[in-house]
N, CA, C and O of each residue as an XYZ file, in Angstrom:
912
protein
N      99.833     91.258     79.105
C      99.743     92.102     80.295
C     101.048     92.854     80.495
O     102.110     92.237     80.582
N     100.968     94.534     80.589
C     101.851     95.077     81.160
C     101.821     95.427     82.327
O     100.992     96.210     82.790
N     103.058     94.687     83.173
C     102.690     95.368     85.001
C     103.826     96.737     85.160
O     103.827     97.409     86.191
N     104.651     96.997     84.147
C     105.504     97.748     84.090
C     105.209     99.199     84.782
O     106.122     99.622     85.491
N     103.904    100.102     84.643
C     103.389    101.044     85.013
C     103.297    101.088     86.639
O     103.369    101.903     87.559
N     103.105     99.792     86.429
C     102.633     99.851     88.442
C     103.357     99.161     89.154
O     102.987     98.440     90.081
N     104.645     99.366     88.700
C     105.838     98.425     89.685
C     106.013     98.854     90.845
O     106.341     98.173     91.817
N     105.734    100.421     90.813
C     105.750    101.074     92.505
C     104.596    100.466     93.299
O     104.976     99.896     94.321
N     103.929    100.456     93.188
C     102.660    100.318     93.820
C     102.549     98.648     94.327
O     101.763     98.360     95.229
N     103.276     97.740     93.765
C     103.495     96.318     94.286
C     103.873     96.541     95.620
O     104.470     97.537     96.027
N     103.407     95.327     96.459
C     103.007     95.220     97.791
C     103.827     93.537     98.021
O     103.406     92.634     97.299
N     104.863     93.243     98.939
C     105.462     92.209     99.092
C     104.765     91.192     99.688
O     104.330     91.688    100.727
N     104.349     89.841     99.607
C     103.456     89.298    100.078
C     104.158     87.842    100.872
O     103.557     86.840    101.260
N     105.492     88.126    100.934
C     105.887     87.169    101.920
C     106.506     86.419    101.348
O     107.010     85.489    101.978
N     106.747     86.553     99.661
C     107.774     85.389     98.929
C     109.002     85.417     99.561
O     109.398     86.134    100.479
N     109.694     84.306     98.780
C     111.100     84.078     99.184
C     111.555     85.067     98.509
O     111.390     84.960     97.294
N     112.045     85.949     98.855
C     113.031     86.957     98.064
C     114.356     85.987     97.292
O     115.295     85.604     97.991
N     114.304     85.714     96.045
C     115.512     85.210     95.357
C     116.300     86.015     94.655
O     117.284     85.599     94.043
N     116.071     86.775     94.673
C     117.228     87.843     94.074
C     117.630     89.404     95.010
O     118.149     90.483     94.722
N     117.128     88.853     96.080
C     117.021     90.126     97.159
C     118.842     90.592     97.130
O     119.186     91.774     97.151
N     119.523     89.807     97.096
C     121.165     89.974     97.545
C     121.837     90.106     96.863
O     123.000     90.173     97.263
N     121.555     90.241     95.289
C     122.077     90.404     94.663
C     122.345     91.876     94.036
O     121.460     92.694     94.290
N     123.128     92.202     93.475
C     123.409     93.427     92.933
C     123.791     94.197     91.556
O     124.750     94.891     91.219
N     122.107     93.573     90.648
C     122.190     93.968     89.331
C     121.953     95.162     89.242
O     120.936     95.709     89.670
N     123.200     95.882     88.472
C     123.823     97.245     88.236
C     122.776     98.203     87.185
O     122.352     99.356     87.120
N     122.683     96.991     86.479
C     121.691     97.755     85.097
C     120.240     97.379     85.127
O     119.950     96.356     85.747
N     119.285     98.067     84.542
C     117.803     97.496     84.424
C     117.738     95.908     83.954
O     118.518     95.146     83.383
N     116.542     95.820     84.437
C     116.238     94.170     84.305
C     114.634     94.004     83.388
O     113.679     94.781     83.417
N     114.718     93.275     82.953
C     113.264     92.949     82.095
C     112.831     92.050     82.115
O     113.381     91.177     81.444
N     111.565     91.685     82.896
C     110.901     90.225     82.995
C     110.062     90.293     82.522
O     109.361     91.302     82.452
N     109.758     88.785     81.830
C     108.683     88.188     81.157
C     108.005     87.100     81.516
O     108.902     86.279     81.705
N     107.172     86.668     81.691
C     106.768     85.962     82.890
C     104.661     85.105     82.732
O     103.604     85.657     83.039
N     104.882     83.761     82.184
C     103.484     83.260     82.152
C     102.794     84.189     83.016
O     103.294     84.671     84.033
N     101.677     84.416     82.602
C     100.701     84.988     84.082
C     101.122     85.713     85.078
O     102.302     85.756     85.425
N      99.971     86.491     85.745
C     100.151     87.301     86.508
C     101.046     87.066     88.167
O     101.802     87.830     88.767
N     100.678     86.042     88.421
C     101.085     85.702     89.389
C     102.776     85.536     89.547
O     103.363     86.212     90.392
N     103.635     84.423     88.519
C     104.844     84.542     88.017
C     105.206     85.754     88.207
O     105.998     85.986     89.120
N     104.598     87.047     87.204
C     105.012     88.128     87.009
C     105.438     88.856     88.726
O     106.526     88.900     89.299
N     104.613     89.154     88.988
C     104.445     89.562     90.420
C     105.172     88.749     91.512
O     104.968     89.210     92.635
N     105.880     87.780     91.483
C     106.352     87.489     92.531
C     107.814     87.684     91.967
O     108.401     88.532     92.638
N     108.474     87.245     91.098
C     109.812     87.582     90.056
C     109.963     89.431     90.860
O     110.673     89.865     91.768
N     108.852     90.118     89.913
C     109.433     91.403     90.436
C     109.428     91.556     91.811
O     110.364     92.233     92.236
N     108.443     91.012     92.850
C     108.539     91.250     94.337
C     109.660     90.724     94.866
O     110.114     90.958     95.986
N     110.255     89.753     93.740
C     111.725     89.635     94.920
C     113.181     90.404     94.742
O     114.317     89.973     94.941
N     112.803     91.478     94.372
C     113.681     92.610     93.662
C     113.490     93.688     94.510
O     112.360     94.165     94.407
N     114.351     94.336     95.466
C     114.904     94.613     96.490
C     114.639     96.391     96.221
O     114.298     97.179     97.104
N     114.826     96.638     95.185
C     114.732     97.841     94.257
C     113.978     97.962     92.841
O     114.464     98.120     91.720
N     113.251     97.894     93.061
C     111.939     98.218     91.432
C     112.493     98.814     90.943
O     112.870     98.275     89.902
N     112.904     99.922     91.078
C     112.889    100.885     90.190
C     113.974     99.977     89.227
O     113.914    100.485     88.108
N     114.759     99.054     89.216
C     115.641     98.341     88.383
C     115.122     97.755     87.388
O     115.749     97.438     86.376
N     113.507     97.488     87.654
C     112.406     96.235     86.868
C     112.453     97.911     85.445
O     112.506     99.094     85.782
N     112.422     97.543     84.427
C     112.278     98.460     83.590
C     111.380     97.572     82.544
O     111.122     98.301     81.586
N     110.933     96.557     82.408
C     109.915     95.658     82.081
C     109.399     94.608     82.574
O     110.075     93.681     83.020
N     107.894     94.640     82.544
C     107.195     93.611     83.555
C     106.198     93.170     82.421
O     105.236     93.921     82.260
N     106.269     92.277     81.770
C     105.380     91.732     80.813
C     105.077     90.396     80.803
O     105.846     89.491     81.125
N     103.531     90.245     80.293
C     103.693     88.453     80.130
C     103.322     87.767     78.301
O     102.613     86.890     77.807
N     104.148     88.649     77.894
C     104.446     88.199     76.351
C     105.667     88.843     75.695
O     106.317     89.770     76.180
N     105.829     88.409     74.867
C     107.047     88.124     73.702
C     107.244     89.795     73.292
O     108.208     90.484     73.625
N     106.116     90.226     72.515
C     106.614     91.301     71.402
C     106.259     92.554     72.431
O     106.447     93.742     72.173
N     105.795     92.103     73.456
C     105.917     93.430     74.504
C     107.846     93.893     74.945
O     108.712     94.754     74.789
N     107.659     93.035     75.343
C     109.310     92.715     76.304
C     110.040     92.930     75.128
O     111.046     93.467     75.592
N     110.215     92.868     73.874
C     110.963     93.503     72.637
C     110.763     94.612     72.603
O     111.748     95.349     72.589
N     109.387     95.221     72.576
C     109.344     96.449     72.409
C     110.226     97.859     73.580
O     110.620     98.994     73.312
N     110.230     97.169     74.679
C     111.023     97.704     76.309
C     112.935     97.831     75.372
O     113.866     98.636     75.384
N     112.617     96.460     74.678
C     114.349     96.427     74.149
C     115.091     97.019     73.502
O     116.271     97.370     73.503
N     113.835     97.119     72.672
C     114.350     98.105     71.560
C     114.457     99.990     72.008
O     114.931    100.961     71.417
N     114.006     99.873     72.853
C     113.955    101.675     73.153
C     115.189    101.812     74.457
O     115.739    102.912     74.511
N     115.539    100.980     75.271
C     116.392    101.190     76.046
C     117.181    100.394     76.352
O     116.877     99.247     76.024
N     118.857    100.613     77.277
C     119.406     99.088     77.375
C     118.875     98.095     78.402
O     117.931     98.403     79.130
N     119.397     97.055     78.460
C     119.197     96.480     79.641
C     120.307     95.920     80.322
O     121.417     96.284     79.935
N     120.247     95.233     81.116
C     121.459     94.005     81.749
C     121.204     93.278     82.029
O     122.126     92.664     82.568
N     119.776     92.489     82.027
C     119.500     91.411     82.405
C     118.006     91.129     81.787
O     117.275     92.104     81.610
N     117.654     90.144     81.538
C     116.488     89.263     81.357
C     115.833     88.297     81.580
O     116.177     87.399     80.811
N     115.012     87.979     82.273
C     114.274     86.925     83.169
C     113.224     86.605     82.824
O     112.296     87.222     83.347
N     112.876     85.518     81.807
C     111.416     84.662     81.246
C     111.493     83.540     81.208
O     112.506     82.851     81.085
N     109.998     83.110     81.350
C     109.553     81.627     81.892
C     109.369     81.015     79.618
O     108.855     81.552     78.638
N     110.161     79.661     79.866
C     109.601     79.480     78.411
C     108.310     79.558     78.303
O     108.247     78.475     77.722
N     107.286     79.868     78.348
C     105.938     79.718     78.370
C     105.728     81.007     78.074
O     106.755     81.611     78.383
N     104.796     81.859     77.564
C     104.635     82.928     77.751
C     102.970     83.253     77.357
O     102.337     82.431     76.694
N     102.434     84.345     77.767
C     100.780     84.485     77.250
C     100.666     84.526     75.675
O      99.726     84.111     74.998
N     101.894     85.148     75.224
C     102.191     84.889     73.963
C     103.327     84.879     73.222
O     103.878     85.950     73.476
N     104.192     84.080     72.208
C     105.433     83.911     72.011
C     106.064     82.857     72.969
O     105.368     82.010     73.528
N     107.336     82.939     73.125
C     108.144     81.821     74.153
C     108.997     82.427     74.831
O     109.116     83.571     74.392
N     109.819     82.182     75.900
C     111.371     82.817     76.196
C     112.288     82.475     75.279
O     112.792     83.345     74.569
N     112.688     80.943     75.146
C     113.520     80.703     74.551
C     113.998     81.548     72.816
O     115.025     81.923     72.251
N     112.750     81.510     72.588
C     112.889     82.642     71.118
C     113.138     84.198     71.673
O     113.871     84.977     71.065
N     112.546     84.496     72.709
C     112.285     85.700     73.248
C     114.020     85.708     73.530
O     114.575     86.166     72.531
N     114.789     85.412     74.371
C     116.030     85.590     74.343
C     116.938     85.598     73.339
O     117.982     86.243     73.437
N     116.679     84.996     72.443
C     117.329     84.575     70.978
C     116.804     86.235     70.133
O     117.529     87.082     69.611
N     115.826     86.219     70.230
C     115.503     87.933     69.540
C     116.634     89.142     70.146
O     117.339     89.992     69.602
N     116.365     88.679     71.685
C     116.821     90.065     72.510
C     117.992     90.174     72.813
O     118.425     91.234     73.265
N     118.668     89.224     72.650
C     120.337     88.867     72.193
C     120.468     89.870     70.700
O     121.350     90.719     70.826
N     120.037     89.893     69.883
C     120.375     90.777     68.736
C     120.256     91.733     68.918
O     121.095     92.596     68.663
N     119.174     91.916     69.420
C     118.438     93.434     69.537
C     119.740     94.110     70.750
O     120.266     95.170     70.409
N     120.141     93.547     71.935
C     121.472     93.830     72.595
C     122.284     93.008     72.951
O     122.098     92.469     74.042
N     123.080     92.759     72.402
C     124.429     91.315     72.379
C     125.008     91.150     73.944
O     125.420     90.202     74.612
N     124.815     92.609     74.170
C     125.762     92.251     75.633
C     124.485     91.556     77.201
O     124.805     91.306     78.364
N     123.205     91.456     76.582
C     122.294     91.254     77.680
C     122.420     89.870     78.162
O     122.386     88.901     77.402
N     122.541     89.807     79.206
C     122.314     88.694     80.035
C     121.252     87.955     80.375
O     120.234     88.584     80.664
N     121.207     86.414     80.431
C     119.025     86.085     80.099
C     119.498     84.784     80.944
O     120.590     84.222     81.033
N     118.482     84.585     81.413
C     117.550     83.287     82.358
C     116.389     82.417     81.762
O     115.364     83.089     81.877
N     116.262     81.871     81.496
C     115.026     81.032     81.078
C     114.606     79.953     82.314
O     115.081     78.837     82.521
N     113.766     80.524     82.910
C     112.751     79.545     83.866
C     111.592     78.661     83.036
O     110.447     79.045     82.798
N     112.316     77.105     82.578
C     111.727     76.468     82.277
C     110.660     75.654     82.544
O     110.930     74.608     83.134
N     109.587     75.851     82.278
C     108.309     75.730     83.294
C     107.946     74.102     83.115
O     107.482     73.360     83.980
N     108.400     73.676     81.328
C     108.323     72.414     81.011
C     109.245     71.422     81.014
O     109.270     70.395     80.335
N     110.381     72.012     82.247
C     111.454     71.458     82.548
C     112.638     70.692     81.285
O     113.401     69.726     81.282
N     112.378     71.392     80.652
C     113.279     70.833     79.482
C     113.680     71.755     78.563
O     113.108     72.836     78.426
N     115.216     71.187     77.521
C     115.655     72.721     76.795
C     114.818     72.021     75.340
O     114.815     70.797     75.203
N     114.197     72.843     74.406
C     114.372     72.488     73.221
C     115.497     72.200     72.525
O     116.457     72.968     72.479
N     115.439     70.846     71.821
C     116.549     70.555     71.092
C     116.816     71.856     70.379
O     117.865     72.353     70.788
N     116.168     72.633     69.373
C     116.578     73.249     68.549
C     117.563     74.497     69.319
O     118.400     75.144     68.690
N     117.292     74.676     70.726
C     118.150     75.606     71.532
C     119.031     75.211     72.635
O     119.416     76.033     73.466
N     119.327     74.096     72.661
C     120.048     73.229     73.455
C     121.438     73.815     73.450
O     121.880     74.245     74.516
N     122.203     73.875     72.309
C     124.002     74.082     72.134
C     123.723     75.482     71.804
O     124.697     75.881     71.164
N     122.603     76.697     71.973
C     123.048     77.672     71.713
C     123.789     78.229     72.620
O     123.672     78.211     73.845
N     125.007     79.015     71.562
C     125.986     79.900     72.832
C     125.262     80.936     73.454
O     125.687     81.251     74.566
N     124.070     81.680     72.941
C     123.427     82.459     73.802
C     122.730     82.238     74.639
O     122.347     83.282     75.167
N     122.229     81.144     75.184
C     121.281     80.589     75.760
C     121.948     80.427     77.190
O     121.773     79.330     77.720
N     122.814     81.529     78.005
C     123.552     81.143     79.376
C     122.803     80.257     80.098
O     123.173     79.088     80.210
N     121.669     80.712     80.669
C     121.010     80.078     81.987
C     119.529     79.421     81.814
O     118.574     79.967     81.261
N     119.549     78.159     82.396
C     118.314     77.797     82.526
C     117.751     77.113     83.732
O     118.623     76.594     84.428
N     116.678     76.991     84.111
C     116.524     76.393     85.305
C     115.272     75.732     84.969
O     114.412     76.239     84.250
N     115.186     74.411     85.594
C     113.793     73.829     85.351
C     113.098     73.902     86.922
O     113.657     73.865     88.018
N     111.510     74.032     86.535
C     110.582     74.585     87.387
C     110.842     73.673     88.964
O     110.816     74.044     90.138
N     111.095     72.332     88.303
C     110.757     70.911     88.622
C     112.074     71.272     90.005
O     111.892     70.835     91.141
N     113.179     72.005     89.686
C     114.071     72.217     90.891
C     113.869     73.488     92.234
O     114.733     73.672     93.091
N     112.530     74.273     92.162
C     112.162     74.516     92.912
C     111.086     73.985     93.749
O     109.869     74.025     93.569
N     111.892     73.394     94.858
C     111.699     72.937     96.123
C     113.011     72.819     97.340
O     114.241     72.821     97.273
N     111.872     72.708     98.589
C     112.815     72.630     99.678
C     113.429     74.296     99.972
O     112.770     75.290    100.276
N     114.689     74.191     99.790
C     115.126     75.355    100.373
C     116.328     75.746     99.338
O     117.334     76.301     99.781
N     116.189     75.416     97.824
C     116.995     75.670     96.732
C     116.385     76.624     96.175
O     115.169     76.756     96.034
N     117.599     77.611     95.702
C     117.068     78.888     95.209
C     117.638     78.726     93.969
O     118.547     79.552     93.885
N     117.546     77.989     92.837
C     118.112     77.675     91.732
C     118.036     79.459     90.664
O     119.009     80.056     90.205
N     116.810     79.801     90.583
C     116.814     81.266     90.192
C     117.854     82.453     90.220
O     118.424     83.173     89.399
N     117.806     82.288     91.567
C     119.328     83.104     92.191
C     120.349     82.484     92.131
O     121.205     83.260     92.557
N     120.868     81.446     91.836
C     122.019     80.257     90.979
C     122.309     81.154     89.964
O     123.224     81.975     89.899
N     121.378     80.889     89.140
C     121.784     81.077     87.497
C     121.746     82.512     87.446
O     122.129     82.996     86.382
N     121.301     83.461     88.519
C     121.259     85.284     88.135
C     123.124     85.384     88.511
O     123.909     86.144     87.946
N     123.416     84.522     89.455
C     124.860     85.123     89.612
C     125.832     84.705     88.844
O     126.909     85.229     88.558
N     125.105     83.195     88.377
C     126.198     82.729     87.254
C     126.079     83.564     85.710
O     127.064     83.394     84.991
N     125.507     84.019     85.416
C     125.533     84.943     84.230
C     126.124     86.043     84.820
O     127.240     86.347     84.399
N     125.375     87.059     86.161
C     126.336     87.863     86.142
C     127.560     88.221     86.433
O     128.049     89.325     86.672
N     128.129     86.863     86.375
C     129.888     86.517     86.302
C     130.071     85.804     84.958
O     131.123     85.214     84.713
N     129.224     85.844     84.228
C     129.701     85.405     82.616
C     130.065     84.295     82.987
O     131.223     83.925     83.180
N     129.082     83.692     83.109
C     128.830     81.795     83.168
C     128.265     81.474     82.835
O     127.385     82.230     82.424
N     128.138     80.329     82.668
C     126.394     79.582     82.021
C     126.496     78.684     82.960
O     127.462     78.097     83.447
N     124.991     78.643     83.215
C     123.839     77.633     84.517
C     122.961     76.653     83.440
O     122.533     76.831     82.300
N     122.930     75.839     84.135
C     121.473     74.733     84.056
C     121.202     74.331     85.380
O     122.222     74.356     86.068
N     120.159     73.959     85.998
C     119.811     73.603     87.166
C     119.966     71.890     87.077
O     120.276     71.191     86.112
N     119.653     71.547     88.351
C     120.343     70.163     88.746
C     119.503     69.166     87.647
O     120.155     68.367     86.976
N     118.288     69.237     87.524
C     117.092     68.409     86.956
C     117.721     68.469     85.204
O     117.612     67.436     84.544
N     118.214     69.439     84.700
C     118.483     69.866     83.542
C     119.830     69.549     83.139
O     120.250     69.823     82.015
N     120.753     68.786     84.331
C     122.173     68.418     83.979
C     121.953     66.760     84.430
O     122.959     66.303     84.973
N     120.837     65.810     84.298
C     120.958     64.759     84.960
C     119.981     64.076     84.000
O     119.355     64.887     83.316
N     119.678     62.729     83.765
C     118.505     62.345     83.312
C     118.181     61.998     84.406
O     117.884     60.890     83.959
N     117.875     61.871     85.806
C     117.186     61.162     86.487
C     115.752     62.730     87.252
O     116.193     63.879     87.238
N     114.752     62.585     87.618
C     113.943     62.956     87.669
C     113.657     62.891     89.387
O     113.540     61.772     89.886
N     113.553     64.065     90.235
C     113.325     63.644     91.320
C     112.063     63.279     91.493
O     111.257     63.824     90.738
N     111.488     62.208     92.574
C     110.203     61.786     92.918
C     109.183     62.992     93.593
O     109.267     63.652     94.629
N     108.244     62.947     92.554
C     107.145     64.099     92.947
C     106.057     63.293     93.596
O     105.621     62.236     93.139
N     105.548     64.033     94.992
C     104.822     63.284     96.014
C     103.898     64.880     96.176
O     104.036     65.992     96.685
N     102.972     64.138     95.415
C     101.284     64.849     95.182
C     100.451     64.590     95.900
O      99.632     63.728     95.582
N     100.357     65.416     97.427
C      99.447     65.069     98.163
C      97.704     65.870     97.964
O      97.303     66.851     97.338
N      96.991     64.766     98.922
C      95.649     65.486     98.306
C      95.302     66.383     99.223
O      95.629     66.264    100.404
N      94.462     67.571     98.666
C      94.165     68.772     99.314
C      92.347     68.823     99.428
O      91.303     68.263     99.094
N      92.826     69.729    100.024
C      90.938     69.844    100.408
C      90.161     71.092     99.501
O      90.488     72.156     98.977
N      89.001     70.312     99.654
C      87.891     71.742     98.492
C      89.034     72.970     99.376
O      90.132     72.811     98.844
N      89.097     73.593     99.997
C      89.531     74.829    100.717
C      90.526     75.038    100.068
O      90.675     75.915     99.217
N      91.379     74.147    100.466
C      93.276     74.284     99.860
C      93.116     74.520     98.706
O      93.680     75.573     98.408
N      92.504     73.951     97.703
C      92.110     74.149     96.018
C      91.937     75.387     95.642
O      92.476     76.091     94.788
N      91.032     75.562     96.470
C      90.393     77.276     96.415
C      91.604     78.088     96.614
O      91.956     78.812     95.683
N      92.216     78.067     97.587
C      93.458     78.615     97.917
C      94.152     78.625     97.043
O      94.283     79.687     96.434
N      94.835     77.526     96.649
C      95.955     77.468     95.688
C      95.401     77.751     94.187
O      96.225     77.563     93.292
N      94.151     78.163     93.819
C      93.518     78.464     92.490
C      93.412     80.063     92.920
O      93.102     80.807     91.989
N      93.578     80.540     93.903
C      93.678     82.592     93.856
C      94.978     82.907     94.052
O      95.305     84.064     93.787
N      96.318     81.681     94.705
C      97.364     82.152     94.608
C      97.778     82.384     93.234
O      98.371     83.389     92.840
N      97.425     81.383     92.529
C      97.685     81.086     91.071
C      97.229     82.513     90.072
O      97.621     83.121     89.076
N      96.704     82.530     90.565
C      96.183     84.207     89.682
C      96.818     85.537     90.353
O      96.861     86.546     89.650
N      97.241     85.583     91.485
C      98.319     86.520     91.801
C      97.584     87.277     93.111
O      97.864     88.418     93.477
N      96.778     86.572     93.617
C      95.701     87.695     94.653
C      96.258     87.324     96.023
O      96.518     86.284     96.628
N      96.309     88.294     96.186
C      97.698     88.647     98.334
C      96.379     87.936     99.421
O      95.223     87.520     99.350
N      97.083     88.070    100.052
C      96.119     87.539    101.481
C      94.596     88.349    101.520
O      93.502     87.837    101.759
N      94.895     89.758    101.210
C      93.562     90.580    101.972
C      93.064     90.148    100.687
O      92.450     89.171    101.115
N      92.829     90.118     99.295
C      92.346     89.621     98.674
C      91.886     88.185     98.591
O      90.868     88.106     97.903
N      92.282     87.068     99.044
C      91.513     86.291     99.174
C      90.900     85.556    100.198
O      90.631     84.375    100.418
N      90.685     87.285    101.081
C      89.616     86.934    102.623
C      88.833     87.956    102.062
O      87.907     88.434    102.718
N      89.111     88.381    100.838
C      87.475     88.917    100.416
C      87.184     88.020     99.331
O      86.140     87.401     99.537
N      87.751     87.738     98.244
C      86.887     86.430     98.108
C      86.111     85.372     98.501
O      85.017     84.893     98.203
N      87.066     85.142     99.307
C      86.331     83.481    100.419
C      85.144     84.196    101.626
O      84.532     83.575    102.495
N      85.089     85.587    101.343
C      84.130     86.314    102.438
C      84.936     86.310    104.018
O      84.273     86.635    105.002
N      86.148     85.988    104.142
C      86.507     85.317    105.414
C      87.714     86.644    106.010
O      88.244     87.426    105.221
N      87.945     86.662    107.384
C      88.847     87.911    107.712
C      90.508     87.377    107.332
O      90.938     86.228    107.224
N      91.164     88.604    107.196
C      92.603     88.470    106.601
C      93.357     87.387    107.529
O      93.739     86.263    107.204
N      93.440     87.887    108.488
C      93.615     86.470    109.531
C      93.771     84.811    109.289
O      94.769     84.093    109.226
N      92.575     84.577    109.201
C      91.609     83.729    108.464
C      92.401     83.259    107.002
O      92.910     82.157    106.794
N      92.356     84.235    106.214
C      93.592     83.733    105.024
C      94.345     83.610    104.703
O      94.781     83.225    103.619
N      94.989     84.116    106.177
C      96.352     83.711    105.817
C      97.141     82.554    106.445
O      98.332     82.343    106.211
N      96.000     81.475    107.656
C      95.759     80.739    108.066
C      95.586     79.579    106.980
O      96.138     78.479    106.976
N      94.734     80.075    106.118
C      94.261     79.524    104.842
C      95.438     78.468    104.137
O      95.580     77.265    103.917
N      96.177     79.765    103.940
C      97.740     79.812    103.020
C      98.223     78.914    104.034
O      98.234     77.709    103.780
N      98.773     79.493    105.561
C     100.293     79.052    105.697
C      99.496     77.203    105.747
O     100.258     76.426    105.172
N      98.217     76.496    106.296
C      97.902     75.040    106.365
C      97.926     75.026    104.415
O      98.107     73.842    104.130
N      97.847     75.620    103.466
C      97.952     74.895    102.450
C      99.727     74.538    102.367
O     100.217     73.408    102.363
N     100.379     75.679    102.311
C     102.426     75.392    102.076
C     102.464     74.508    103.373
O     103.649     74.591    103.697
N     101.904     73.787    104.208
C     101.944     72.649    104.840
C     101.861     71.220    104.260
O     102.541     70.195    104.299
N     100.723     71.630    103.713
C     100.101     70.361    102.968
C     101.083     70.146    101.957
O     101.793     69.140    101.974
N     101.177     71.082    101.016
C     102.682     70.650     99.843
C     103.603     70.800    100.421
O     104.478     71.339     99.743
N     104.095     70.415    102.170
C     105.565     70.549    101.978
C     106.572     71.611    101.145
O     107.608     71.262    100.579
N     106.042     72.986    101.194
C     106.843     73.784    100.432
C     107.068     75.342    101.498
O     106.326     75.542    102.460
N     107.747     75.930    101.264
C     108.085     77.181    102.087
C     107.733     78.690    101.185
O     108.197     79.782    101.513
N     107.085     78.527    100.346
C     106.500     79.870    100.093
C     105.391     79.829     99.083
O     105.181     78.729     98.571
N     104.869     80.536     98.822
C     103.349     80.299     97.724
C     104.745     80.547     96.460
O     104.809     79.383     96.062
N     105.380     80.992     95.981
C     106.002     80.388     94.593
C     106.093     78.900     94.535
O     105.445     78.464     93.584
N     106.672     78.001     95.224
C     106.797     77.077     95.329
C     104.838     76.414     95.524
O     104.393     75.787     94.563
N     104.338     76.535     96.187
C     103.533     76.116     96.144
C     102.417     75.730     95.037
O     101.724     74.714     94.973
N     102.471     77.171     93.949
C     102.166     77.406     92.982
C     102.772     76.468     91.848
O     102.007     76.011     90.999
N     104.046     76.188     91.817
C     104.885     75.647     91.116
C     104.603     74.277     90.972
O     104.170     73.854     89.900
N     104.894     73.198     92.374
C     104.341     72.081     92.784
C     102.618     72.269     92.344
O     102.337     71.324     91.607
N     101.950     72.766     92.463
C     100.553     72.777     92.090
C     100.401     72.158     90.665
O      99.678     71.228     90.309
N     101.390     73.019     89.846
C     101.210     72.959     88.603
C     102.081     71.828     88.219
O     101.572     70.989     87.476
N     103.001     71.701     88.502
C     103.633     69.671     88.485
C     102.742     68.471     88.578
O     102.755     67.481     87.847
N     101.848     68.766     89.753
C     100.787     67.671     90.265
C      99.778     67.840     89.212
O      99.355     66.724     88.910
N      99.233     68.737     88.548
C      98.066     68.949     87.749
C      97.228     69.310     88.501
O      96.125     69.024     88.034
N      97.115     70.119     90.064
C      95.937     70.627     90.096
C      95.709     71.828     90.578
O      95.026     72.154     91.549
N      96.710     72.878     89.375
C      96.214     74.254     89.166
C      96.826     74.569     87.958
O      97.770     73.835     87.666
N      96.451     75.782     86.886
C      97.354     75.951     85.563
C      97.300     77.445     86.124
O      96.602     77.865     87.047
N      98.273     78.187     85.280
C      98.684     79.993     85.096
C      97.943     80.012     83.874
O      97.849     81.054     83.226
């Protein structure tokens, strides 16, 4: 999937803005499991017109690389096709001076990319919660020429995940956030008024204890009961 064409036309749907404050100078290129990922990454970007790739695979987001520069790069290891971790390791050659993030979705580095010197930033999925913006961590520590790992990724200990149960409704809910569909979209799915769904939403980020549908989405997919 390319969302690159229609970055204007994105509509903010109430995420946590994590990169709202920041002030990347040069274009940015995200890569991003699924639609939903995709779309909330770029919605928390203050200025689109900076997004100069919105993809959810490998040899797309190369192809953006190879034709122009960038300054930054933002992919989930997971991808619809290919990985980040290789995906950064490519796009490091292709421009030495780019800066990259890997949002590790399987909370862990591959050994085989563990001690790479290119590999600045990583964050595991597993550290978004509460009111930690680990994402926006590791965007400022690269763009001060640092390297990040998030807390889960510098520790062996594992914080306790508390999987509460949801209702047929909430399911439903958290299975159209998961695919990337805004409020007025899923009060026409569910047949129900916008109101109504977004009522929907804010009693589901109740139920998971979380403060925005990224997070919610995220925790979903920890517990096992939603996939991208």
């Amino acid at each position: 999937m390319d969302l690159t064409p229609f970055l204007s036309s994105l509509e903010g749907t109430g995420l946590d803005q994590v990169l709202l404050s920041l002030a990347v100078r040069g274009r940015v290129a995200i890569a991003m499991k699924g639609r939903f990922l995709l779309r909330s990454v770029c919605e928390s970007f203050q200025d689109s017109t900076r997004i100069g790739c919105a993809v959810t695979d490998q040899a797309t987001c190369l192809s953006y690389l190879a034709k122009d520069p960038f300054e930054l790069l933002i992919a989930t290891d997971y991808l619809e096709q290919g990985n980040g971790f290789e995906l950064v390791r490519l796009a490091r050659e292709v421009q030495p001076s780019l800066k990259a993030v890997v949002l590790a979705l399987g909370d862990v580095i591959p050994a085989q990319y563990a001690d790479a010197d290119w590999l600045e930033a990583v964050v595991a999925e597993a550290d978004f919660n509460g009111d930690q913006r680990p994402l926006q961590a590791a965007v400022i520590a690269v763009m001060g020429h640092h390297f990040y790992r998030s807390p889960s990724l510098r520790s062996d200990k594992r914080a306790y995940l508390s999987c509460p149960r949801l209702t047929k409704r909430e399911y439903e809910v958290l299975d159209l956030l998961a695919v990337g569909l805004t409020d007025r979209d899923i009060a026409e799915k569910l047949v129900v008024s916008e109101e109504t769904a977004k009522t929907y939403t804010k009693r589901l980020l109740k139920t998971l204890d979380v403060n925005n549908r990224l997070q919610a989405v995220l925790k979903g997919m920890r517990c096992g009961m939603v996939q991208i």
